[in-house]
Structures are given as structure tokens and as C-alpha cells.
C-alpha positions in Angstrom: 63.6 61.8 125.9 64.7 64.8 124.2 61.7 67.6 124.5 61.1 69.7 121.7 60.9 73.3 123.5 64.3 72.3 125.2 65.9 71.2 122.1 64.6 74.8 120.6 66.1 76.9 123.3 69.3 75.5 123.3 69.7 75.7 119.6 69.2 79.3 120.1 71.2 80.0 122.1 74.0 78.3 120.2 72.3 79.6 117.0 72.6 83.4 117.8 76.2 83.9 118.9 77.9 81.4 115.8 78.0 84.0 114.0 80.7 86.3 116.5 82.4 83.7 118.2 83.3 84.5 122.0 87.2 84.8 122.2 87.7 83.5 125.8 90.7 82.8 127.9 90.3 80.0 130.5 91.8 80.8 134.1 92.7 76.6 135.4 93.6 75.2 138.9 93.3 72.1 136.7 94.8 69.0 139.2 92.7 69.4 142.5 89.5 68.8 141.3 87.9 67.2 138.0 85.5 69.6 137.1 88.4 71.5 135.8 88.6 68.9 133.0 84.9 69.1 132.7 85.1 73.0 131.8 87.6 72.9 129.4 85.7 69.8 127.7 82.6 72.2 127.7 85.1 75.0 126.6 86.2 72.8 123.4 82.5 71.9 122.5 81.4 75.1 122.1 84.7 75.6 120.3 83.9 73.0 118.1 80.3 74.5 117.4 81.6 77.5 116.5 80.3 79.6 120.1 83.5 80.7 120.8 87.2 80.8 120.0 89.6 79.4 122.8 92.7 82.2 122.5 94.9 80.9 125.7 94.4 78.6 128.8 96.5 79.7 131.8 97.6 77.4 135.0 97.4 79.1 138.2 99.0 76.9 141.2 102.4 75.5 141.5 101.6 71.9 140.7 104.0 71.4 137.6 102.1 68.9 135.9 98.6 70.8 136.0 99.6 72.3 132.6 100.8 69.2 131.1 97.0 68.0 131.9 95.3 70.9 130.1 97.8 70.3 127.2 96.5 66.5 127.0 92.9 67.9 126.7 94.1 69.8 124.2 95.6 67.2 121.8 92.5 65.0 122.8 89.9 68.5 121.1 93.0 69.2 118.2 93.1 72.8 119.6 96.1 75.1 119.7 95.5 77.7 122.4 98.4 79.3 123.9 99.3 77.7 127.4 100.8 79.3 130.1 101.3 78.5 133.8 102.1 80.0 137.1 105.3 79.2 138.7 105.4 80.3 141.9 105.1 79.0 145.8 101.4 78.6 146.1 100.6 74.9 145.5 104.1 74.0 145.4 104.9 72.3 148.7 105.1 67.9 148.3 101.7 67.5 150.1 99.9 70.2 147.8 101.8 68.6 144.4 100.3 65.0 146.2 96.8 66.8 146.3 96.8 68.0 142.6 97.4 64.7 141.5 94.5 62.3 141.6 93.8 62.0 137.9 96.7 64.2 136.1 100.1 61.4 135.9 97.1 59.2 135.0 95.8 60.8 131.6 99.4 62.4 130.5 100.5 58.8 130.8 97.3 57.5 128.5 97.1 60.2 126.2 99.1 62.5 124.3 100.5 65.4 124.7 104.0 67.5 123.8 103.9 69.6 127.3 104.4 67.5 130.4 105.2 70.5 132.8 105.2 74.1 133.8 109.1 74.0 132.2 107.7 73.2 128.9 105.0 76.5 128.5 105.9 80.2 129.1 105.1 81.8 132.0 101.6 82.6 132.6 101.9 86.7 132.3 104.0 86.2 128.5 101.0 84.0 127.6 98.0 86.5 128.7 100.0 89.1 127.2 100.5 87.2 124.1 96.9 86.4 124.1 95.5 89.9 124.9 97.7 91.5 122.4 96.4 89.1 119.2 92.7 90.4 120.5 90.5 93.2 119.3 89.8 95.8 121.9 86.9 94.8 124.7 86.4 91.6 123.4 88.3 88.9 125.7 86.1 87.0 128.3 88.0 85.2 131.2 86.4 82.3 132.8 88.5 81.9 136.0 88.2 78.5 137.3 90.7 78.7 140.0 92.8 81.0 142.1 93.3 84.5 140.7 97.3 84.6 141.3 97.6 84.9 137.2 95.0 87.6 136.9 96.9 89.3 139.9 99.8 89.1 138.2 98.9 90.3 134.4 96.7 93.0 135.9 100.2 94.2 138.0 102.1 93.6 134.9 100.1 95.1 131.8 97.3 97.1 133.3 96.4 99.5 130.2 96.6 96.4 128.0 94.1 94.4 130.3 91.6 97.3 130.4 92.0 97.8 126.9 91.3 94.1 125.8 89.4 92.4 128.6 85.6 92.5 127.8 84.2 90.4 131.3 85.5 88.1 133.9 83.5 85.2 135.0 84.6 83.9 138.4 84.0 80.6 140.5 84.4 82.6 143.5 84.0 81.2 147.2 86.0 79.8 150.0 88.4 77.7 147.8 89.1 79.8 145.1 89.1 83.6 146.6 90.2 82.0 150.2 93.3 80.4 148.5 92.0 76.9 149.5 89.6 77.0 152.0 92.2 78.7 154.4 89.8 81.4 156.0 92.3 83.3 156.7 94.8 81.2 158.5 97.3 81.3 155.8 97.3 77.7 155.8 95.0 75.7 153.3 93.9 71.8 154.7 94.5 70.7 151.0 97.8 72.5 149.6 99.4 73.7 152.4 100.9 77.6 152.6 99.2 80.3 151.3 102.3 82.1 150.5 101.7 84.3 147.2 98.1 83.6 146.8 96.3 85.4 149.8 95.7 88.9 148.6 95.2 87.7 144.9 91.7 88.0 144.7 91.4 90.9 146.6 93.8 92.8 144.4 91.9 91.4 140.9 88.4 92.7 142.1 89.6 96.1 143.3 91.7 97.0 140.5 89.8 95.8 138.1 88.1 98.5 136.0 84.4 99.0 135.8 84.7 98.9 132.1 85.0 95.1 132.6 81.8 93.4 133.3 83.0 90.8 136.9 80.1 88.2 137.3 80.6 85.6 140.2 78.8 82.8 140.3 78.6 79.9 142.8 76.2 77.9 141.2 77.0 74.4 140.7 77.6 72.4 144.0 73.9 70.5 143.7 74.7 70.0 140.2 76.3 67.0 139.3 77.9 65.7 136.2 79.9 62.9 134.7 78.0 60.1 135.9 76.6 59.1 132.5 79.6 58.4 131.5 79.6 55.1 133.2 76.8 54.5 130.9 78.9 54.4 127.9 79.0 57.8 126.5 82.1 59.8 125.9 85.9 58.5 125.5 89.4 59.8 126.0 90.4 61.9 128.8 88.0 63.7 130.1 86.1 60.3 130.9 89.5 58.7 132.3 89.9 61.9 134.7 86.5 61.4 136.0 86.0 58.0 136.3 89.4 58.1 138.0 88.2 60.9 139.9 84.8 59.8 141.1 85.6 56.5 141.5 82.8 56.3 138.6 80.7 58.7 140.2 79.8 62.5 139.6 80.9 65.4 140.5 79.0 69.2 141.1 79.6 71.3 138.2 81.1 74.8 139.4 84.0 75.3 136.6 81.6 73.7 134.0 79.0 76.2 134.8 81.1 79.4 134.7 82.3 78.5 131.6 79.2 78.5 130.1 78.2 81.4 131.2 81.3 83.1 130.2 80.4 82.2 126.5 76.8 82.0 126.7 76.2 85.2 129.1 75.5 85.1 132.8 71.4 84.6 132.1 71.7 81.2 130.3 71.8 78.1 132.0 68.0 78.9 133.4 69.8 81.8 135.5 69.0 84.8 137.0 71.5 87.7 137.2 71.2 90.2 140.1 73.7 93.5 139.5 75.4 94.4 142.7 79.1 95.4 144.6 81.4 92.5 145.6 84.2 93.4 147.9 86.9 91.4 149.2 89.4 91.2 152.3 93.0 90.0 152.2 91.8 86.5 152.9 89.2 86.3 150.2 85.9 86.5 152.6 83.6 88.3 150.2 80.6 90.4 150.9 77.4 91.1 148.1 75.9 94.7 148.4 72.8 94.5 146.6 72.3 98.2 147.1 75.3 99.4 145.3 74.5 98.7 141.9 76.9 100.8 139.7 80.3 99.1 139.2 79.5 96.8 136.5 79.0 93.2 138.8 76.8 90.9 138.5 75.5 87.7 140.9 73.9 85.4 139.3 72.0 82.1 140.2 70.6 79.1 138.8 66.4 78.5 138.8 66.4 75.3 141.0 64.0 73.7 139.4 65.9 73.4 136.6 69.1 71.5 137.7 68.0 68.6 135.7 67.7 70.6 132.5 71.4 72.0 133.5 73.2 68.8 134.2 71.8 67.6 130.9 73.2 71.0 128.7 76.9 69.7 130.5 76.8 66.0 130.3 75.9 66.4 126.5 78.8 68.8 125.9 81.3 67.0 127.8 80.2 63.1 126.3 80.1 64.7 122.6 83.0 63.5 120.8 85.2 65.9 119.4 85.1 67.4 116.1 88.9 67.2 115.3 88.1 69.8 112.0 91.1 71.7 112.6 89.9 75.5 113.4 86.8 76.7 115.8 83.1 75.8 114.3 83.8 73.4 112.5 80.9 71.2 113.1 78.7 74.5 113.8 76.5 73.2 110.9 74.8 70.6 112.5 72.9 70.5 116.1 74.3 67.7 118.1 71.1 65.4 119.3 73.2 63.5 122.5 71.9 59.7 123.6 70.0 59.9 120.1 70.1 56.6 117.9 68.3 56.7 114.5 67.9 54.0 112.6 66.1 52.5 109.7 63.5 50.2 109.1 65.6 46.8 109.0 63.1 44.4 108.2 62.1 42.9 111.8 59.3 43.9 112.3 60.3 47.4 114.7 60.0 49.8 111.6 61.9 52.9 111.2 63.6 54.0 114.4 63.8 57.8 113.2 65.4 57.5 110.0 66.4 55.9 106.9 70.1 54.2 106.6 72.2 55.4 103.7 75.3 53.2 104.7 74.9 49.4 102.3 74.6 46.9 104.1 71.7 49.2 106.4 73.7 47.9 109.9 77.2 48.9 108.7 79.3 51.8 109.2 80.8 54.5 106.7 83.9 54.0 108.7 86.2 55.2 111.5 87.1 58.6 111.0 87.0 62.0 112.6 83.3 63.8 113.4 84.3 66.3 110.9 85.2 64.0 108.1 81.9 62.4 108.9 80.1 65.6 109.0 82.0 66.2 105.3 81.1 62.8 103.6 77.3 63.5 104.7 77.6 66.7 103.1 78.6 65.0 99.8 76.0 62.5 100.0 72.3 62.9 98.3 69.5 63.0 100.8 72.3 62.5 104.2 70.2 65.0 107.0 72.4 63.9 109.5 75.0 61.3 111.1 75.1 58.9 113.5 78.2 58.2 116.0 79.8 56.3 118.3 83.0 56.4 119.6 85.5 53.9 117.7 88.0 52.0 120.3 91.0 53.6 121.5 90.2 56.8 123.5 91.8 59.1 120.0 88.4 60.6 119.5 87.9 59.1 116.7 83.8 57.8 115.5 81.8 55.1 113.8 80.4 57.7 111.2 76.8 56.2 110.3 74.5 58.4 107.4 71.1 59.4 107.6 68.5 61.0 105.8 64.6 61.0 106.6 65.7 62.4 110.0 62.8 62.7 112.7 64.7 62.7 116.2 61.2 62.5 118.2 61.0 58.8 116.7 64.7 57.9 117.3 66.0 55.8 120.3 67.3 56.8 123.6 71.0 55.2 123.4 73.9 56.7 125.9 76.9 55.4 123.9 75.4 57.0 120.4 74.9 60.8 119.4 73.1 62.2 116.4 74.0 65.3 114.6 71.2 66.6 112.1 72.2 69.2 109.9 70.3 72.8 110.7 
């Protein structure tokens, strides 16, 4: 059950920032670990609902293919933000590439996608500074989701330009991304090897970067977990192939997903608390949090506990919603998506209305397979339509079963996993 305050709150928060979407670059270690995949599904969603504009997403280990994986994600949303990738040592060595691969062959070989390896993007400094240059001044937002050897390295590079463009940084800090892999400091990471090239990285980023730039770490998300309603029968495509791959259809805690939320959405959303204080760094990435020091623009910030419900719910709906395929950011921002939501007609059995009246003749059938958009669109041209009802059509493209509605009241409708309702605001 959907409750009403809930509903309210979110649609505020989505409500109030449509208007100015967030241009945000997304900083991936995408191949390790499936919540990468998760965050740049939530990334396109709020894309797609006009929150924010993805302007690059940047590759930060060696693993050639990780690139190729974000590009498949890309196709999957119809987005066209630059790529770029890392080419260095760190990551590189056969057992690391081994490591990075648990899901990323898999959905390159299931789904399309024009760039299969680091060889096919330009190199991760041309792409932020590509990226930072299209951008009005102070307004980028980086949600870095991995290791920080690209930020090092653009920072080195194009200093002036990064202070003069970068707005904030959101991190996923901790042992595996600042520590280069859960190394503590022994130069060797039990998962991808050497740490040759990444130790120092983070170190470097948070001492050089300026305190124009808002840094907000967060750590929230490892008693969060996602993705496990999608062996209920939401979602499609590749983001549901990683997981279940992933998971061996399970879940997964939600760090990347969380951080880039708050990267669009500000570091107080998500039922969070944000705590300003100083975050220094060693060589090896240990990190210390002076709560005293208060006046170099950085930020802690943590999740209400009793809220992780409420949180896993915000992700699960972003990363099952199909994808809006309208061709440019926001292009479903005119309706409020309504996830696990099945209204429905009276149909003459005896049950009543389930929430709404059906426009489609026969009551039962659907307008067709098309894109959300293109559903979105033939509502718009149809007397009385208040909304649409969809379900993902066969075939993992993204593509829905568009089914009209008017007489919308989503407090009546069913609770369905495989079908979403969007009602026009």
C-alpha cells in the first residue's frame, strides 16, 4: 500500500527541482559490484522525470569492459551522456578483470550497445573536460561511486576549470572505495589485486579540492537492500539481468543507489540527516570525521533508521520503472509514477471499479506496445485519459503494454509488482 503522506513528500521533492534540472556527472567502478547498475538506473529515472540532466558517466578501474556495461545501460534509458574511462594499472591485473566480471559479458552480450571497451570511449580526463566545459559555472554535481583515480586525475589536469564548474561531490567513501579495495594500506586489495596508481587518489581529491565545492560523504546504505522485488516481476532489461545474475535473485545494500540520490536530491532527502564537519585522509584512504571543525564546506550525512523501509521502497520504484525512451531529460516529468499500482475498471464481475475507468475497447485490452513516452503522448490526446497503466512488453527493449485511464483514484487501485501507474499531475 501506497500511503498518501509518502506519496506527497516524494512528489515534492521531485516537484520542486523539475523545474532546474541537476546537471550531474556519474563517477562508476561499474563491474565489481551491482549496485553500480542500480545507481545509474536511479540516475536515468530521475533523468527521465526531468530531476536532473546526466552530462557524462566516467569509468574509474582498469577492467576494459566496465565502460561497455554503462554504455549498455545507456542504450537500455536512450541516453547520450558522454563516456569516458580510465586506462590505467589499477584493476587491470587477470584476477581483478575476473573480479569485475560477474554480470558485465553477461548484459553486453543480451543487450545493446555500440561501446564494448575502454578502446572504444576517450579517456576519462578528455570526457570530464568535455563535460565541464559544456556546463555553466558552479553547477556540476559528481556522484562518485567508486575509486577517485578519475577525479585525481581531472583535478591534476584542469584545476581552474574544475573549481570553476564543479558545484558538489557526493562520495561513497569507506574502506573499498577511498582504501582502493579494501587494502588498508597494504597496497594489495583481496579482490583486484595491486594498488598501483590508486592509493593516494582519494587523499589527493579531498585535499585539493576547494572549499568552494560542497564534499558530502556518505556511507549509508549497507542495511539497505534492493533489487529483490524484482524477482516478483517488476522491471525488465539490464539492470534486472545484472542483479538477478548478481544476487543469484537476491538483493543487494544500496550504497551507489543512495549517493546518487542524494547527489540530485541534496544530502537531506532520503529521511537523512546532514552533520557539517572536516574529513581528512591518509595515503591509504583511512579517513577521520572532525565534528569540531566545521568550516570547509563538508558534510556527513546519515539515514533515520527507522526509515530504511521507506528508502528501499524510493529505490526499488526508480530502478523497476520502465524507461521513458522520450528522447531528451523530463520527458515523462508530467506525470507521477505510482509503482506496483494496477487500476482497473469495473468489468462486470461483480469486483467493481479497481481505481479507475478503462478507456482502451474492449475494457481488458491494451493500446499497444510502444514506448512510456508514446504512451504518456496518446493519453495526452485522449478525452478524460488521467493516467496510464504499464507493463513491461516481452523482450527486455524497454518497451510497455500502454493501458488508458481516466477516473483515476490510486487509494482504490491494486497492489500488482509487474504493473506501474502513472497519473498525470
Amino acid at each position: 500500500m501506497i500511503f498518501k503522506g509518502f506519496a506527497i513528500a516524494v512528489l515534492s521533492l521531485i516537484t520542486a527541482t523539475s523545474s532546474s534540472p541537476v546537471k550531474l556527472i556519474i563517477d562508476t567502478d561499474l563491474g565489481f559490484d551491482v549496485d553500480d547498475v542500480g545507481a545509474i538506473s536511479v540516475g536515468h529515472y530521475l533523468q527521465d522525470i526531468g530531476a536532473c540532466e546526466i552530462v557524462a558517466i566516467l569509468h574509474n578501474t582498469g577492467f576494459p569492459k566496465g565502460i561497455g556495461g554503462v554504455d549498455v545501460l545507456q542504450n537500455y534509458y536512450n541516453s547520450s551522456a558522454t563516456l569516458g574511462a580510465y586506462t590505467g594499472p589499477w584493476g587491470s591485473s587477470d584476477a581483478a578483470l575476473s573480479a569485475q566480471d560477474s554480470y558485465t559479458s553477461l548484459i553486453e552480450s543480451e543487450f545493446p550497445s555500440d561501446v564494448k571497451t575502454y578502446n572504444d570511449v576517450n579517456s576519462a580526463v578528455d570526457s570530464y573536460r568535455r563535460a565541464l566545459e559544456s556546463q555553466a559555472d558552479h553547477s556540476v554535481v559528481i556522484a562518485s561511486i567508486g575509486e577517485l583515480t578519475n577525479l585525481r586525475d581531472i583535478i591534476k589536469a584542469e584545476p581552474a576549470l574544475f573549481a570553476q564548474k564543479v558545484k558538489s561531490i557526493y562520495y561513497m567513501d569507506g574502506g573499498y572505495n577511498f582504501g582502493c579495495g579494501d587494502s588498508d594500506g597494504s597496497e594489495w586489495s583481496p579482490w583486484l589485486g595491486s594498488t598501483e596508481d590508486c592509493d593516494g587518489a582519494a587523499q589527493f581529491v579531498v585535499e585539493n579540492v576547494p572549499t568552494t565545492i560542497k564534499q558530502v560523504f556518505t556511507l549509508n546504505g549497507a542495511d539497505i537492500y534492493t533489487g529483490s522485488r524484482f524477482n516478483d516481476g517488476c522491471g525488465s532489461g539490464p539492470v534486472k539481468a545484472a542483479y538477478q545474475k548478481w544476487t543469484n535473485y537476491g538483493s543487494r545494500p544500496s550504497w551507489d543507489p543512495i549517493t546518487v540520490w542524494y547527489a540530485v536530491y541534496g544530502e537531506s532527502s532520503l529521511y537523512s540527516t546532514a552533520h557539517a564537519e572536516t574529513t581528512t585522509v591518509d595515503y591509504y584512504g583511512h579517513e577521520v570525521y572532525d565534528t569540531s571543525d566545521t568550516s570547509n564546506n563538508m558534510y556527513q550525512t546519515w539515514i533515520d533508521s527507522t526509515r530504511k523501509g521507506d528508502v528501499t521502497k524510493i529505490l526499488d520504484d526508480a530502478m523497476c520503472s520502465a524507461p521513458c525512451l522520450g528522447g531528451k531529460a523530463g520527458a515523462c516529468s508530467g506525470y507521477e509514477l505510482n509503482s506496483m499500482k494496477n487500476c482497473w475498471g469495473d468489468r462486470g464481475d461483480g469486483s467493481g471499479s479497481h481505481g479507475a475507468t478503462d478507456l482502451e475497447s474492449p475494457s481488458d485490452s491494451s493500446a499497444g506496445v510502444m514506448t512510456l513516452s508514446a504512451c504518456m503522448n496518446l493519453c495526452d490526446e485522449t478525452p478524460n485519459c488521467e493516467g496510464v497503466s504499464v507493463s513491461f512488453a516481452d523482450g527486455g527493449s524497454g518497451l510497455v503494454n500502454c493501458f488508458r485511464k481516466g477516473s483515476i483514484d490510486i487509494n482504490d487501485c491494486d497492489e500488482y509488482f509487474p504493473i506501474d501507474t502513472w497519473v498525470k499531475k
